[in-house]
Structure formats: C-alpha cells, structure tokens
C-alpha positions as CSV (number, residue, x, y, z in Angstrom):
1,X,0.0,0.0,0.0
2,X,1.2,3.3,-0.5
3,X,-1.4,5.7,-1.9
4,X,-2.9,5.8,1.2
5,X,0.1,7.1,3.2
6,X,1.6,9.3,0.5
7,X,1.2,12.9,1.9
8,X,-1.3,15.5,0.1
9,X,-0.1,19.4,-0.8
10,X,-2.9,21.4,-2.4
11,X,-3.8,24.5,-2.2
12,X,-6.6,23.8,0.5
13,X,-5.4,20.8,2.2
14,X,-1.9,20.0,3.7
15,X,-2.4,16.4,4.7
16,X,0.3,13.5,5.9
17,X,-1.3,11.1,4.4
18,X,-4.9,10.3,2.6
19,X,-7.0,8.6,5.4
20,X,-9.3,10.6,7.1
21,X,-11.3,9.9,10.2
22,X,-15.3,10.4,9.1
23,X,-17.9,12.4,11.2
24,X,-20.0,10.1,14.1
25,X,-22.0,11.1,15.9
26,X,-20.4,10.0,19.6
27,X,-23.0,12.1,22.4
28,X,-20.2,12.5,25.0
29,X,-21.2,16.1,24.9
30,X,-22.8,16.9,28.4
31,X,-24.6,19.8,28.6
32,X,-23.9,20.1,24.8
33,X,-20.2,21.5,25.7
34,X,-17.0,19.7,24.0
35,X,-15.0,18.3,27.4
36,X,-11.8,16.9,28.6
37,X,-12.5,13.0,27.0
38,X,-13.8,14.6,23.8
39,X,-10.3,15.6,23.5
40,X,-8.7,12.7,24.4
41,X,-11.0,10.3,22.4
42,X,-9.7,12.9,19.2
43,X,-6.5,13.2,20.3
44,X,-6.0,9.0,19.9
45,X,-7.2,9.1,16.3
46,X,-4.5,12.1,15.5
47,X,-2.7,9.3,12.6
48,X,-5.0,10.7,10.5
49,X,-4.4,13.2,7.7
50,X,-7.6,14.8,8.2
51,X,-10.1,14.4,11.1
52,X,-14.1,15.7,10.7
53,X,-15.9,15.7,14.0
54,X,-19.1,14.6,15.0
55,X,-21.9,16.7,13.7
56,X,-22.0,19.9,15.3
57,X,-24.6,22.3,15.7
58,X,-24.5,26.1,14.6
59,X,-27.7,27.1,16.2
60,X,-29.3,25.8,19.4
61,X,-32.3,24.9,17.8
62,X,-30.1,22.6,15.6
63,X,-29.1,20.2,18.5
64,X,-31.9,18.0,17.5
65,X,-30.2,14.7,19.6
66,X,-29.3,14.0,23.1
67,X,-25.7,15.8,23.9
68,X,-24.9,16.6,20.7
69,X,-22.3,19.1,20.8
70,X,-22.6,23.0,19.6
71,X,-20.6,25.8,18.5
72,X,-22.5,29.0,19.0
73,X,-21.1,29.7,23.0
74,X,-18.4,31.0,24.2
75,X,-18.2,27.6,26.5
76,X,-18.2,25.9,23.4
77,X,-15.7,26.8,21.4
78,X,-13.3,27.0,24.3
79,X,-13.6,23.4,24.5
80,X,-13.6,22.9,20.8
81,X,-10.1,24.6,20.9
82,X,-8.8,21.5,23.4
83,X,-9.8,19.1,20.8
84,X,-8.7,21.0,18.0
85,X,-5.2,21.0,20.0
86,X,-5.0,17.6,20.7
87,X,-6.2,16.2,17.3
88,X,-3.0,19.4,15.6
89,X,-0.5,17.9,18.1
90,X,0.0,14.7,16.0
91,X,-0.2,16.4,12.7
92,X,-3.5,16.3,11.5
93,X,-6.3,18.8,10.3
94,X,-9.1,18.9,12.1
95,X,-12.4,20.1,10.4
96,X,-15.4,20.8,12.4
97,X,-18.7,19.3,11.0
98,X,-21.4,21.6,10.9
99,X,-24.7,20.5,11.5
100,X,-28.0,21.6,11.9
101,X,-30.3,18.5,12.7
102,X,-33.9,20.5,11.5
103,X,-36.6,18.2,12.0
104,X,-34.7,14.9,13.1
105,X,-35.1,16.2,16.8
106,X,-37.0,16.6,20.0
107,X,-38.2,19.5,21.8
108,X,-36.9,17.2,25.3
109,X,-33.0,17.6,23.3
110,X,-33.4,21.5,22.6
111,X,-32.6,24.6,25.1
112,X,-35.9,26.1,26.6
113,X,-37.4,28.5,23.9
114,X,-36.3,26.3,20.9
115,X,-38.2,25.0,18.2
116,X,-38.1,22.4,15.9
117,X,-37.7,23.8,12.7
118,X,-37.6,22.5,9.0
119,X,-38.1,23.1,5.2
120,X,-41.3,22.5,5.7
121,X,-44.2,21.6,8.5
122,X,-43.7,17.6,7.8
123,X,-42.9,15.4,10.0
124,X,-40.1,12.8,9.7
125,X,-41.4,8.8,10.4
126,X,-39.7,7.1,13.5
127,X,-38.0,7.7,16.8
128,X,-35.6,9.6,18.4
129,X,-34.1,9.2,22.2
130,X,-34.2,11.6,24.8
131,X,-32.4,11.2,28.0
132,X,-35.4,12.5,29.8
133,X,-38.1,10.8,28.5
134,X,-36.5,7.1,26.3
135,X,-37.4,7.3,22.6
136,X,-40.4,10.0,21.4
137,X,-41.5,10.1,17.7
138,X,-40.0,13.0,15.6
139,X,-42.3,16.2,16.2
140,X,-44.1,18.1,13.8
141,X,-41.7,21.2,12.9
142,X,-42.3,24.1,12.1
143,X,-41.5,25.4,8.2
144,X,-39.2,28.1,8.4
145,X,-40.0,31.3,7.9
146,X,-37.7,34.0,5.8
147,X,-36.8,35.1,9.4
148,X,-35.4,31.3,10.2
149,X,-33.8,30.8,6.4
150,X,-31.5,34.5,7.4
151,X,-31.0,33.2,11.2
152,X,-29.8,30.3,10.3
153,X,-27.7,30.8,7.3
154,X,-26.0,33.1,9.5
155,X,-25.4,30.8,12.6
156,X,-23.8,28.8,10.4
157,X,-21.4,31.2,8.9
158,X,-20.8,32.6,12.5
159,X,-19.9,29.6,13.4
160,X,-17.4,29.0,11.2
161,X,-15.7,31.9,11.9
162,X,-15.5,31.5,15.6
163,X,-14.1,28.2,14.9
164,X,-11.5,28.8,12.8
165,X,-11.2,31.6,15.0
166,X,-10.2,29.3,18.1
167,X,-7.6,27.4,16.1
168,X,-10.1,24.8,13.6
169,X,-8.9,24.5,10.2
170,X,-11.8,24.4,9.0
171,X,-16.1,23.2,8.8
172,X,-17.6,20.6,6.7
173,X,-21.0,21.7,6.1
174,X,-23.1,18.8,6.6
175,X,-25.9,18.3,3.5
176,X,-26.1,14.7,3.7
177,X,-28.1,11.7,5.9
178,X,-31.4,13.5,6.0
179,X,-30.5,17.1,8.1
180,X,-31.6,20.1,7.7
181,X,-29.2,21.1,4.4
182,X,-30.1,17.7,3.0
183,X,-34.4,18.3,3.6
184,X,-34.3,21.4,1.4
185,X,-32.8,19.5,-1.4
186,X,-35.5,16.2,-1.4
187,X,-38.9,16.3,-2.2
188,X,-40.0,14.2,0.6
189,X,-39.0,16.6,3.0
190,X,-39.3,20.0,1.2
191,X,-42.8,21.1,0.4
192,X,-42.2,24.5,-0.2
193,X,-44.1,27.2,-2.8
194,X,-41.7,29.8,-2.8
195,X,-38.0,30.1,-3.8
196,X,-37.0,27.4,-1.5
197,X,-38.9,25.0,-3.2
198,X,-40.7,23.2,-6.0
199,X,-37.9,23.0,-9.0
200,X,-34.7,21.7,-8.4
201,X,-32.8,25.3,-8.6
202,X,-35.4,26.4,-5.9
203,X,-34.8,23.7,-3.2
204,X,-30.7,23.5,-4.0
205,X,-30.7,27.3,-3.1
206,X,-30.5,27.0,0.3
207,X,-27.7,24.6,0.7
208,X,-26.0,27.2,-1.6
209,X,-26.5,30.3,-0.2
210,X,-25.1,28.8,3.2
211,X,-22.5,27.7,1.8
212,X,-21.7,31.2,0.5
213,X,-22.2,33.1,3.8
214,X,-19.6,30.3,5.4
215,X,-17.0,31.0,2.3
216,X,-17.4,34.8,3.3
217,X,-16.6,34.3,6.7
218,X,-13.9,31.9,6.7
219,X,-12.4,31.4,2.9
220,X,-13.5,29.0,0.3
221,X,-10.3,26.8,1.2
222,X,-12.0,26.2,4.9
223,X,-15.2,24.8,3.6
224,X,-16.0,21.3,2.8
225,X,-19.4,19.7,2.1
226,X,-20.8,16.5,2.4
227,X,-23.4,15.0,0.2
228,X,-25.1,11.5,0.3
229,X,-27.4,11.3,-2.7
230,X,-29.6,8.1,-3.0
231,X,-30.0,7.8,0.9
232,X,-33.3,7.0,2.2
233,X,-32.2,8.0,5.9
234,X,-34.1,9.3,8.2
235,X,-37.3,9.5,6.2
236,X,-35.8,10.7,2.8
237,X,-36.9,9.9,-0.3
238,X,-34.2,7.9,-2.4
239,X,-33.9,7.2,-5.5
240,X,-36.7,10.1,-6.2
241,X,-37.3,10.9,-9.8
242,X,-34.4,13.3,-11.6
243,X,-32.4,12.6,-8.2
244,X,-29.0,11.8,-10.4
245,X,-29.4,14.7,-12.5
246,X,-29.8,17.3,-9.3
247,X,-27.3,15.5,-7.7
248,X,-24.6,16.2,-10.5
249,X,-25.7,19.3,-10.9
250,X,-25.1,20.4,-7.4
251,X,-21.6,19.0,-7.6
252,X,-21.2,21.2,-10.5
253,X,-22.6,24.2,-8.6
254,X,-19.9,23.4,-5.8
255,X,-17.2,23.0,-8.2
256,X,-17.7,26.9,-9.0
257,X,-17.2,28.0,-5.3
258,X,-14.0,26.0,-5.5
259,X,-14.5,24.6,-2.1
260,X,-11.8,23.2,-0.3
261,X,-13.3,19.5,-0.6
262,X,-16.0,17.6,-1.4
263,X,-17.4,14.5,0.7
264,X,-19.6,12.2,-0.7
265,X,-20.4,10.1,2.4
266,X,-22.9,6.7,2.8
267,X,-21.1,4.6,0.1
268,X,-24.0,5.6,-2.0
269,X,-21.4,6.9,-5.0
270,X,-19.5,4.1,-7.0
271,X,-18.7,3.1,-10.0
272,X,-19.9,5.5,-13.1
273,X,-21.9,7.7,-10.6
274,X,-18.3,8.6,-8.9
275,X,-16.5,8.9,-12.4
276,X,-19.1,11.6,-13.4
277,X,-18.8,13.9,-10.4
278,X,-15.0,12.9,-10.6
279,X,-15.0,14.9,-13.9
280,X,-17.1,17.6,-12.7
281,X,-15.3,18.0,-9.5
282,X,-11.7,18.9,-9.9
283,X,-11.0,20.0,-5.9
284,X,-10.2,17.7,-3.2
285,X,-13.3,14.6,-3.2
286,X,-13.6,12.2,-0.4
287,X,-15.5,9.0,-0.5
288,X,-16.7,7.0,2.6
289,X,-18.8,4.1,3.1
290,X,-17.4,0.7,3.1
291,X,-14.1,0.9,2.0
292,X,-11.1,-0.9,3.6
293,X,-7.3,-1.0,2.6
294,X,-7.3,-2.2,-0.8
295,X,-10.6,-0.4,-1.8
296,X,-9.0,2.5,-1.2
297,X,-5.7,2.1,-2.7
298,X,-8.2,1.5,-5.6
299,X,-9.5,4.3,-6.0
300,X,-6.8,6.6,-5.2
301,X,-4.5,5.2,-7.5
302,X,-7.3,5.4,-10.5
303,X,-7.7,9.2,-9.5
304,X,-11.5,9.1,-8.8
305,X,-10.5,10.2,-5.7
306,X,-8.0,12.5,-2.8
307,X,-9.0,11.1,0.6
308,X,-10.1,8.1,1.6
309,X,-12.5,8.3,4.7
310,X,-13.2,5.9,7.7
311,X,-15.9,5.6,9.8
312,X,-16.7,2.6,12.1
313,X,-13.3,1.3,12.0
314,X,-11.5,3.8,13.9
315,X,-14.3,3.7,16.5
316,X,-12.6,0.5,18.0
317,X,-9.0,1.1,16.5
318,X,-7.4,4.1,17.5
319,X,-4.4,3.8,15.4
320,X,-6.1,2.6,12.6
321,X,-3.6,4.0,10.1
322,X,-1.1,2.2,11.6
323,X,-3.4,-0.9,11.4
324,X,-4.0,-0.7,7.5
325,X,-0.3,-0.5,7.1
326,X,0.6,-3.7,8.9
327,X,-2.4,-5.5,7.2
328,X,-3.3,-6.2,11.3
329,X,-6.8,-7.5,12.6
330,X,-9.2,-4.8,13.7
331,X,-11.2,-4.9,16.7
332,X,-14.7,-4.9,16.6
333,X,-16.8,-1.8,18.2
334,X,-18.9,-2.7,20.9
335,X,-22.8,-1.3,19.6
336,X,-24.2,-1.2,23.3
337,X,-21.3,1.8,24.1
338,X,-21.4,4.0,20.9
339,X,-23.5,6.4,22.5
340,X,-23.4,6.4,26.1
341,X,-22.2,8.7,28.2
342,X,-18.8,8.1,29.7
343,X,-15.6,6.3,28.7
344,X,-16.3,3.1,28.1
345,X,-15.9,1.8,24.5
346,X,-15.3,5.7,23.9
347,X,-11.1,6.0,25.1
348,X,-10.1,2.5,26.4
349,X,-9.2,0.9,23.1
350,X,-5.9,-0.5,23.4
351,X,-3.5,0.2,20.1
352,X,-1.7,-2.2,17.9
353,X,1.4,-2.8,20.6
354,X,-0.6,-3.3,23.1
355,X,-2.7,-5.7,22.0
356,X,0.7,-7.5,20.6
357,X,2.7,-7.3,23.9
C-alpha cells in the first residue's frame, strides 16, 4: 500500500497522508459542551491526515439529539479549541462538521425556547431518544420562515468563523443523511411554494446560499461539504425521480465556489456515478462508506478520488492507520457503548502494541 500514506499538498489541504477519520455522531457532549474526553478520544485518532468531527450544531435549535455538541457559545468553542489541540498535536487537520439537525429532533434535546424547525411543516417517520423521557417520535416542525432561512444561514457562517477563529482548520458543512441542508434538497421533505422549493434550482438554493455566507466568513479553502445522494435515511426519499441529474448538478454548482473539498459520504457513489462527479469536480473529493485498505488504494491510484474516509473502523481502533499499514486485525466496536455517556468503548481501546505485547 502506498497511496494511502503518500502525503497531500494542495492549495486547501496539507495532509500526511490520505486517510481521514469520518464524522459520528459520539454524544459525550454533556450539557452540549466539548470536554476533557472529547479531546482525548480525538486526540487517539491524530494518525489521520484529516479528522471531521461529530456533527456539530451552529444554532441551538439545531441540536436535535441527546448531547450533541454545539458551536455558538463562548463555552463551546473554548472546548472545541482542546480538541482542536490535541487532534493538531499529532499532525493532523481537524475540520469541524457543521450541523443543523432541522426536523430529526425533540423539543426534550433542545434549550428552553427552541423549536423544531424545517423546510417544511412535515414530520419525519420514527423515533428519536431523549435522555429524559426514552425514545419519542420526531415532532411536527415548524416550516421556516424567511426570518429562520437568514437566522440560520448566519449561525452557520458565525460559526465557522468563531471556529476557525479558536484554532479549527476548518467546517464541513453537513448536507447529507437526511439534516436540515439535505431536507431542502429532497422532495419528501421540502414542500415548499416559494424560492425554497418546488424545481430543483429552488430547493438546492439554500444549501447554496449557506455555503456562500460560510466561504465569506472563513475562505473558500475552509469549507467542505458533504453529500449522500440516493439515501433514504431518516425519512428521505431515495432514489426520487431526476435525483442523479440534481445531484450532479449540485456537484457542478460546488465546483464553481471552488471549495476546499467535497465528501460524498454513505457509500452511496461508486462506479460511473463517482467517475461523473470525478469529472465535474476537480477539488479535493472524499468517499466514505465501506471501503477498507485495498478499496482505497483502488481508487486513489485510479484518481477518482484524494482522501479516503473511515468511519466505524476507527471507532474500536485508535491507530487505525497504523493498522492498514501492517495488514493487522481490527477490533470490533462494541454497539451497546457507541453512544453512552462516559468512557467506556469511547477512550479505552488499546493500540496495535498493546494488544501484541
């Protein structure tokens, strides 16, 4: 293997090597404040080239599950600042993941005086925890107003700045896996009449004009986005009709910002559907979603893609670079710990020489 550990100069990215560490969502957050073992459980994953954190919200009406973390208080971003130190301290980039959960959320998970807010007044199918009260089904939200659409294209641009601000290299804006970005652009979710909706122009607007307030406040360079067409999660439509054209053209519209990378996340891009937004993306593109060693010596050597990104894998295996390299067994993650509370299956995952002594 070597593509994989060959370092990466570009204009946006400085990278050791091509792995990055994928956003999870990890709910160590109490009180919805980055802490002491959020930097430590970070700080362990540092082989990476590039690490994107959990997802984050800009607004507190975005922190739609149970400790999710923010980055709109002063609190906040002091602690994000420990992370981003410990995760810089081994020679990696850390990216913040920006994330505004719209109406996959709870009134039970938001501060007093929030509301659940969306594209549009539907309600998403299923559950969702709450620490006080076990699993509640999703609320209706409320369709934002033109009031909401400024507020919260703002919060998010604030937020980058304040991040980058406090030492971050940088925000992935998160547009995938059925969030707020992601319900303007589907159907399902976005039953709007006015410019927000309806045509496909119309509903990729608002992804697009965020991502333009966050390029003004921190530089093109400092933004990545993540996309995950074709994903039915929580209560999307995939596979909806015209979904590969909007898709592709999205990339296209992303491409002319000249972002600093792309992420198509889920696995749900392979094969032809990556080679087309391969030739209309010429920036930095991750993939994620399945991929192990040789999979990803694949397709960086065919150029379809920059950075390779793990998920799962480095949940159990700290040093998973180092892992890959050696060809080693990895451990398995424990399902029952993944988002608890405290340490356990979190920080006490022994590395390679460890486990060998």
């Amino acid at each position: 293997m070597n593509a994989l550990y060959t370092p990466l100069s570009s204009p946006a990215l400085r990278l050791k090597n091509r792995i990055a560490m994928a956003p999870m969502t990890r709910s160590r957050a109490l009180g919805n404040v980055p802490n002491a073992l959020m930097a430590t459980y970070y700080g362990q994953r540092n082989e990476a080239g590039l690490i994107i954190s959990e997802g984050t919200s800009p607004s507190p009406d975005g922190l739609g599950y149970a400790r999710e973390p923010g980055a709109f208080s002063a609190e906040q971003l002091v602690g994000w600042a420990a992370v981003a130190a410990a995760v810089q301290a081994g020679g990696a980039k850390f990216f913040i993941q920006l994330m505004h959960t719209g109406r996959i959320a709870h009134p039970a998970n938001l501060p007093a005086g929030s509301a659940v807010i969306a594209p549009s007044a539907v309600a998403a199918a299923g559950e969702i925890w709450t620490d006080t009260a076990g699993m509640q089904p999703h609320p209706l939200p409320k369709a934002m107003d033109a009031a909401d659409l400024a507020r919260v294209r703002d919060e998010f641009a604030a937020s980058a700045a304040r991040l980058v601000a406090a030492g971050v290299d940088g925000v992935e804006l998160h547009a995938a896996n059925g969030y707020l970005l992601n319900q303007f652009l589907n159907p399902r979710s976005n039953r709007r009449d006015d410019a927000y909706g309806g045509s496909a122009d119309n509903r990729r607007r608002y992804l697009l004009e965020v991502v333009d307030a966050t390029i003004a406040a921190v530089g093109a360079e400092r933004v990545g986005v993540r996309l995950s067409p074709f994903n039915g999660y929580n209560d999307l439509e995939a596979g909806f009709d015209g979904e590969r054209g909007e898709f592709l053209d999205t990339v296209a519209a992303l491409a002319a910002r000249d972002i600093g990378y792309l992420h198509l996340g889920g696995g749900t891009v392979a094969g032809e559907l990556l080679d087309a937004v391969r030739a209309r993306f010429p920036g930095l593109l991750i993939v994620n979603g399945g991929y192990d060693a040789a999979k990803a010596e694949d397709v960086l050597a065919r150029g379809v893609a920059d950075i390779v990104a793990f998920g799962a894998p480095f949940v159990a295996n700290p040093d998973l670079p180092t892992r890959l390299r050696a060809g080693a067994p990895l451990a398995a993650l424990d399902p029952a710990t993944l988002y608890s509370a405290d340490a356990k299956g979190y920080t006490d995952w022994p590395r390679l020489e460890a486990v060998a002594a």
